[in-house]
C-alpha positions in Angstrom: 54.9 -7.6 -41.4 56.6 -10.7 -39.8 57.2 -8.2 -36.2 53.4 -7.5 -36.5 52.1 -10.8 -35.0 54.7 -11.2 -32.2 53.3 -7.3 -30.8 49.9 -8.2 -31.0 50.6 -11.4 -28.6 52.1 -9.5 -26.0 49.5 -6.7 -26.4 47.3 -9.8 -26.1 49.4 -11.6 -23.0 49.4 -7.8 -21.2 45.4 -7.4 -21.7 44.6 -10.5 -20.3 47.2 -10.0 -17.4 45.0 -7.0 -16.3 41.9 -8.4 -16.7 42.8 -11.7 -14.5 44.2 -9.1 -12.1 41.0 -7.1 -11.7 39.2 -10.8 -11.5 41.3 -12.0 -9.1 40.9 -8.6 -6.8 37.0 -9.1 -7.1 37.1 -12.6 -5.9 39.4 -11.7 -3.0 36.7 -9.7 -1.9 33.8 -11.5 -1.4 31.6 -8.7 0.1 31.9 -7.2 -3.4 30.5 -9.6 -4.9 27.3 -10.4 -2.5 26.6 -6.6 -2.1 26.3 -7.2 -6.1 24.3 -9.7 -6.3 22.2 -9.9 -2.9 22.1 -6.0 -2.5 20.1 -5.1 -5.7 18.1 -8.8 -5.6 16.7 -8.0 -1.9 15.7 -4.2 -2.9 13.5 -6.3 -5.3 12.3 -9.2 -3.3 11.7 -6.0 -0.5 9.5 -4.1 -2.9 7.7 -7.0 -4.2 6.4 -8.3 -1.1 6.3 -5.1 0.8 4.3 -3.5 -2.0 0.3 -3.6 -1.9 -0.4 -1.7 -5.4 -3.6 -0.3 -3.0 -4.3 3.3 -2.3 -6.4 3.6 0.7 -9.6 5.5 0.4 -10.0 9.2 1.4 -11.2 9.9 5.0 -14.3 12.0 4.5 -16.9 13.6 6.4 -19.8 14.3 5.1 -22.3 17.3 6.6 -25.9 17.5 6.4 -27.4 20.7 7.5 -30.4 19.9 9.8 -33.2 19.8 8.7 -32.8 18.0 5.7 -33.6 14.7 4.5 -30.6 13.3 3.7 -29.6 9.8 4.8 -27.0 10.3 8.0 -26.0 6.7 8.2 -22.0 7.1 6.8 -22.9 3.7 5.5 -24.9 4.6 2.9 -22.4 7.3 1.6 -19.6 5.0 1.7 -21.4 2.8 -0.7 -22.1 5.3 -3.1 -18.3 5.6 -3.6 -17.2 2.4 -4.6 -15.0 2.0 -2.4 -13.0 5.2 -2.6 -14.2 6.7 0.6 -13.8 5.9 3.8 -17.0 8.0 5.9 -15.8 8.6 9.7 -19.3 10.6 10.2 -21.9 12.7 9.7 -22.5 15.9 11.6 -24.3 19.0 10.8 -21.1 21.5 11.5 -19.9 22.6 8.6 -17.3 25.3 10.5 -15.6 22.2 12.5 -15.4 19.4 9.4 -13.7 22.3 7.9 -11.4 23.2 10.3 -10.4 19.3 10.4 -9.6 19.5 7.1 -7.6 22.4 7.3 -5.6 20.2 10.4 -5.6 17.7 7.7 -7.7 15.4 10.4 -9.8 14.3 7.4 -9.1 14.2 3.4 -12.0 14.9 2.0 -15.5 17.0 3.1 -18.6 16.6 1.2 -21.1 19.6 2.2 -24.6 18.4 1.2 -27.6 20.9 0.0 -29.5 22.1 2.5 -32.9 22.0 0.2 -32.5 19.9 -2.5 -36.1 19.7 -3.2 -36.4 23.7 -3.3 -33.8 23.8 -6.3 -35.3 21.1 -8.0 -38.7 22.9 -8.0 -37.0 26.2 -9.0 -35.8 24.0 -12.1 -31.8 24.0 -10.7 -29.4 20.9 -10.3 -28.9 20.8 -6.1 -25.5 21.3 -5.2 -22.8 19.6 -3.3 -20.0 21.4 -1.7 -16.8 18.9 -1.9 -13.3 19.9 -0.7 -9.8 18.1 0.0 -6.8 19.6 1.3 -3.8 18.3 -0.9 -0.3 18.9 -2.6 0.3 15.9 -4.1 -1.1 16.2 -8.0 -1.8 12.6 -8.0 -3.9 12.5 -4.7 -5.7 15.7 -6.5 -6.7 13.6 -9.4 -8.0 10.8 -7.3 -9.8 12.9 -5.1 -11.4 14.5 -8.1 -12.5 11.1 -9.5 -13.6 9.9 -6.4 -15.9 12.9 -6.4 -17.1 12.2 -9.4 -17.8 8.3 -9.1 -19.6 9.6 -5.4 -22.2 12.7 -7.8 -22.5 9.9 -10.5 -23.7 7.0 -8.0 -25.8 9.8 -5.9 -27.6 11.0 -9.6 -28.3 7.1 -10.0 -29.9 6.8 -6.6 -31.8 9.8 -6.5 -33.6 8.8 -9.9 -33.8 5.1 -9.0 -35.7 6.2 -5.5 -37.7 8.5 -8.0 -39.1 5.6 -10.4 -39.5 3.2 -7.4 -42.0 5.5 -5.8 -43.8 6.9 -8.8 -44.5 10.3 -10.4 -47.1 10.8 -7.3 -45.0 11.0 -5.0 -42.5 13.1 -7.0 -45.5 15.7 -7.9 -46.5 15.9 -4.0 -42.8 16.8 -3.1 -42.0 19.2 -6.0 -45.1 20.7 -6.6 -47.4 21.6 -9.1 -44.4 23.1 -11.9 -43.0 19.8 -11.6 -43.6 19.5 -15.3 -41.1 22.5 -15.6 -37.8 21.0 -14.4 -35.8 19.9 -18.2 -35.1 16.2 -18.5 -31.3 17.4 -17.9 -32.3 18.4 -14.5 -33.8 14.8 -14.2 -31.0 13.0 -15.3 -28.6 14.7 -13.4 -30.4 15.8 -9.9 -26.9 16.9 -8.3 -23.5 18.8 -9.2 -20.6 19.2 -7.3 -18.7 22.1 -6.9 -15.2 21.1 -5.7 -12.3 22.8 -4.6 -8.8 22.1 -2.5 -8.2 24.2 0.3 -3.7 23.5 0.3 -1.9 26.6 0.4 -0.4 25.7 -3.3 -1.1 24.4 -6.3 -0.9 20.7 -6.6 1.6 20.7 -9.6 4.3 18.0 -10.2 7.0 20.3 -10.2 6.2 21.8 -7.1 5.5 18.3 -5.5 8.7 16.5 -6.3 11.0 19.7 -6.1 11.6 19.2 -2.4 11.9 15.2 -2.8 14.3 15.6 -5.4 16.2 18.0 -3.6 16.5 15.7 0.0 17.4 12.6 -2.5 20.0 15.1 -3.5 21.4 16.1 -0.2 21.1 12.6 0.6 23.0 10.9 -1.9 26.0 13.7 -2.1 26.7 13.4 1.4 27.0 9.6 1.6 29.0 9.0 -1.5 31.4 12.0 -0.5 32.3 10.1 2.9 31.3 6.5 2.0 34.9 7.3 0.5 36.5 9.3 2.6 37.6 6.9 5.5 38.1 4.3 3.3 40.9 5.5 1.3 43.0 6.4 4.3 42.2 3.2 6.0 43.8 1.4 2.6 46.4 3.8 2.3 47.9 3.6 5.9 46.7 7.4 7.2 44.5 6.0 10.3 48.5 4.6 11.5 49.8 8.2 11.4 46.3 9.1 13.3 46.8 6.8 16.0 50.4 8.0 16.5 49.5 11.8 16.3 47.9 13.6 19.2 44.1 13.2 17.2 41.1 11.6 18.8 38.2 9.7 16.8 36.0 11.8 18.0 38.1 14.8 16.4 38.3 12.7 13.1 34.5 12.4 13.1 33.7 15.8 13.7 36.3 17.1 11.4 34.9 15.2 8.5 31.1 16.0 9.5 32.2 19.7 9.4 33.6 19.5 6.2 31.3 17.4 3.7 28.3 19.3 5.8 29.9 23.3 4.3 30.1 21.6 0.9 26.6 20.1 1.7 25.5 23.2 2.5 26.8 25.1 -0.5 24.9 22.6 -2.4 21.6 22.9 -0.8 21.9 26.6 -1.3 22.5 26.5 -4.9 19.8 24.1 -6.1 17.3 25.8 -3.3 18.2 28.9 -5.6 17.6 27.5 -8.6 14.2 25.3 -7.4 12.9 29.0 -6.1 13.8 31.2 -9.2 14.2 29.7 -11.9 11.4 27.0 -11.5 9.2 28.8 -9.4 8.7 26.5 -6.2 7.3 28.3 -3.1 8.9 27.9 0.2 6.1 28.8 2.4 7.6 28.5 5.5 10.8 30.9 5.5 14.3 29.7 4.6 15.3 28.8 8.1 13.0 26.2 8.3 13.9 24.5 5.5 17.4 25.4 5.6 17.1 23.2 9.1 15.6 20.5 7.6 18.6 20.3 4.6 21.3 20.3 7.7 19.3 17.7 9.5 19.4 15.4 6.4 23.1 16.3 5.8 23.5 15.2 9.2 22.0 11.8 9.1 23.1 10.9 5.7 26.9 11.5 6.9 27.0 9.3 9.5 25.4 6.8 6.5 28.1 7.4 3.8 30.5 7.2 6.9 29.4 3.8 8.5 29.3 2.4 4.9 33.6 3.8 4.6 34.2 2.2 7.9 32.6 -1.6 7.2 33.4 -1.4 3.8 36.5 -3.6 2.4 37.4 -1.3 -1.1 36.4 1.4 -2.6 34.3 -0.4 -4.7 32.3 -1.6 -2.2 31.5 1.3 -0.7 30.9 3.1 -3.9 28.2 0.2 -4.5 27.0 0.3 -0.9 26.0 4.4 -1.4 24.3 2.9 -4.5 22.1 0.5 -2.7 21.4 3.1 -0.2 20.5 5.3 -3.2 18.0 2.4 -5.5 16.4 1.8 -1.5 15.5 5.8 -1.4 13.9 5.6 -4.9 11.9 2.7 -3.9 10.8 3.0 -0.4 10.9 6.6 0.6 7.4 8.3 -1.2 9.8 9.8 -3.6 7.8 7.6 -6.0 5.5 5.4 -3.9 3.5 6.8 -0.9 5.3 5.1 1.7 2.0 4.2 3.2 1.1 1.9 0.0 3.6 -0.6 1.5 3.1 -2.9 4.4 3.8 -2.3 8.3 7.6 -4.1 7.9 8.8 -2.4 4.9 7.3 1.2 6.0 9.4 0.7 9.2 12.3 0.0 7.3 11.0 3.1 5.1 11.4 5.2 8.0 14.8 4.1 9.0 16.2 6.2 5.5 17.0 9.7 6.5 15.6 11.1 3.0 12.0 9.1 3.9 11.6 12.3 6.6 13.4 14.9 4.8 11.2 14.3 1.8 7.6 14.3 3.8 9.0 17.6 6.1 10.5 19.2 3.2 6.9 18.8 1.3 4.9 20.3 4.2 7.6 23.0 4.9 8.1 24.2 1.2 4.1 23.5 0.2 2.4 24.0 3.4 3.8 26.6 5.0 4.4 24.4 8.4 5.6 21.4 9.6 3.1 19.0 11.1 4.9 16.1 11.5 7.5 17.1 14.3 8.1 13.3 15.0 9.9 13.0 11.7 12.4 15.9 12.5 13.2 14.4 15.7 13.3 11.1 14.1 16.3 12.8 11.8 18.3 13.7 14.7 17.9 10.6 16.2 19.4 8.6 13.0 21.9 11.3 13.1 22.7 10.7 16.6 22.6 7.3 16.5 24.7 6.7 13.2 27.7 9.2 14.7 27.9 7.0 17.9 28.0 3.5 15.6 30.9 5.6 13.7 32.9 6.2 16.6 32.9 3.0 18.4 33.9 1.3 14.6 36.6 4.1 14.2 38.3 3.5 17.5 38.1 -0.4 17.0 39.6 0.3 13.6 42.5 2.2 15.2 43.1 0.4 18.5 43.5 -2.6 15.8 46.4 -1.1 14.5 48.2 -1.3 17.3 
């Protein structure tokens, strides 16, 4: 009993020896200790002022056949909707506003009736044709209540332009079997009959598949190198590369070969299991795609191995790939449409690699085609750009340790 109290002291002196050790090494490195505090702080301070909580209305056109009576001031249409439509025009060519939406020029068409007065007399609700062109199940739902706020406000109009002018008026425009047409018919003049013209269906598993799988890609390949260079710059191995007959370059490319097989191993195997096992389309072949994932690959390596070659410690590069990874999440549409944040933070959006392999993945995988070419040769321009900021740092590092 007497030898129990002596062991638990220097059990006690040794534990507190390590834990002022680890201290001290954190307080040594004060780029730790800011990417700690300040990283995760200005993500925050980033998405709070960057974010407008604001969805912008749908861009709709709205065709009235000629003939008809229908208003064709876009004004008027746009104030049925509350707010939820934004009415470029309206035209009388049905074949062209749907064309544009097929080009996804517009997001939403609205075909008016071309005789609504002849299906009221025949005792019939008048129908409205209304179509959108969308993959994301969220923009689905909102499209589907605008359309509905947009039939309910047009019902309300048609039988407030009804009272205002008097059963007269309605008898000498509908006829003598005006006394035919059920109160249901008078309450509710119009319908809609809706419909979205994307090449899939707008389901969440289908929609996020392809983000998830870019965050993947992402986040694999920076962590994998974020480490890489920074272990043998700790360890002394950049000495024996500046002795050997190796050039940066050569060290660069080696590395990029390597984490971009194991990359590519990776994007095969949960592309296999996204296709098969949870059913997600890929519309537009496997090359494209496949492209697309070494793009990404691409660009995220020379991330993870920018981060390995400013980085102080392990730890800080471990917590570095981290911030990269809580920015993706935020500002990338992998939750938030990056067009709900402001001009800044969208352009800061658009310098992540994952912000473009998300949106091309998405049209690729859903659509069938990628419309958005600028965002494929924005990849390879990160990619480009990040392997020539690794190379001049690598040979600074080495000509250092001369």
């Amino acid at each position: 009993m007497p030898s129990v109290l002596p062991d638990l002291w220097r059990s006690l002196v040794r534990i507190t020896s390590f834990t002022g050790k680890e201290l001290r090494e954190v307080i040594r490195r004060p780029g730790v200790l800011l990417s700690l505090v300040l990283g995760p702080f200005l993500i925050m301070l980033l998405f709070g002022i960057g974010y407008t909580g604001y969805r912008s209305a749908f861009t709709t056109e709205i065709v009235v056949p000629e003939g008809s009576s229908l208003p064709r001031d876009p004004q008027f249409y746009e104030d049925l909707s509350s707010g939820r439509l934004n009415v470029l025009g309206v035209t009388a060519d049905r074949t062209a506003t749907e064309q544009r939406l097929r080009d996804q020029a517009i997001d939403l068409m609205v075909i008016a009736p071309e005789d609504a007065a002849a299906e009221l007399r025949a005792g019939r609700q008048a129908e409205i044709l209304v179509g959108w062109n969308e993959i994301d199940p969220t923009n689905d739902s909102l499209a589907q209540l605008a359309v509905s706020m947009l039939i309910s406000e047009l019902n309300s109009e048609i039988i407030r332009r009804a009272t205002a002018e008097g059963i007269d008026l309605a008898e000498s425009e509908l006829g003598p079997r005006v006394e035919d047409i059920s109160p249901e018919i008078f309450a509710k003049p119009t319908k809609a009959t809706t419909g979205n013209v994307a090449p899939t269906e707008p389901s969440v598993t289908n929609f996020f598949a392809p983000a998830v799988l870019a965050l993947v890609l992402q986040h694999l390949a920076i962590t994998l190198t974020a480490l890489s260079l920074v272990r043998e710059r700790l360890g002394g191995q950049l000495d024996l590369f500046r002795v050997a007959p190796v050039s940066s370059p050569e060290v660069l490319i080696g590395k990029y070969i390597a984490f971009a097989m194991l990359s590519l191993v990776i994007a095969v195997s949960v592309g296999t299991l996204m296709v098969f096992a949870l059913g997600v389309p890929i519309m537009s072949g496997y090359v494209i795609a496949l492209g697309i994932a070494l793009l990404v690959t691409f660009a995220s390596l020379g991330v993870g191995l920018l981060i390995s070659l400013v980085a102080d410690s392990e730890r800080q590069a471990v917590q570095l790939s981290m911030l990269v990874l809580l920015a993706s999440v935020f500002f990338s549409g992998f939750v938030l449409p990056v067009q709900d944040f402001i001009g800044p933070v969208q352009y800061f959006a658009y310098l992540l690699p994952v912000t473009h392999a998300i949106a091309t993945l998405q049209e690729a995988m859903l659509r069938g085609a990628v419309s958005s070419w600028w965002m494929i040769g924005a990849l390879a321009a990160i990619g480009i750009g990040l392997y020539g900021l690794s190379l001049l740092r690598l040979r600074r590092i080495m000509r250092s340790a001369t």
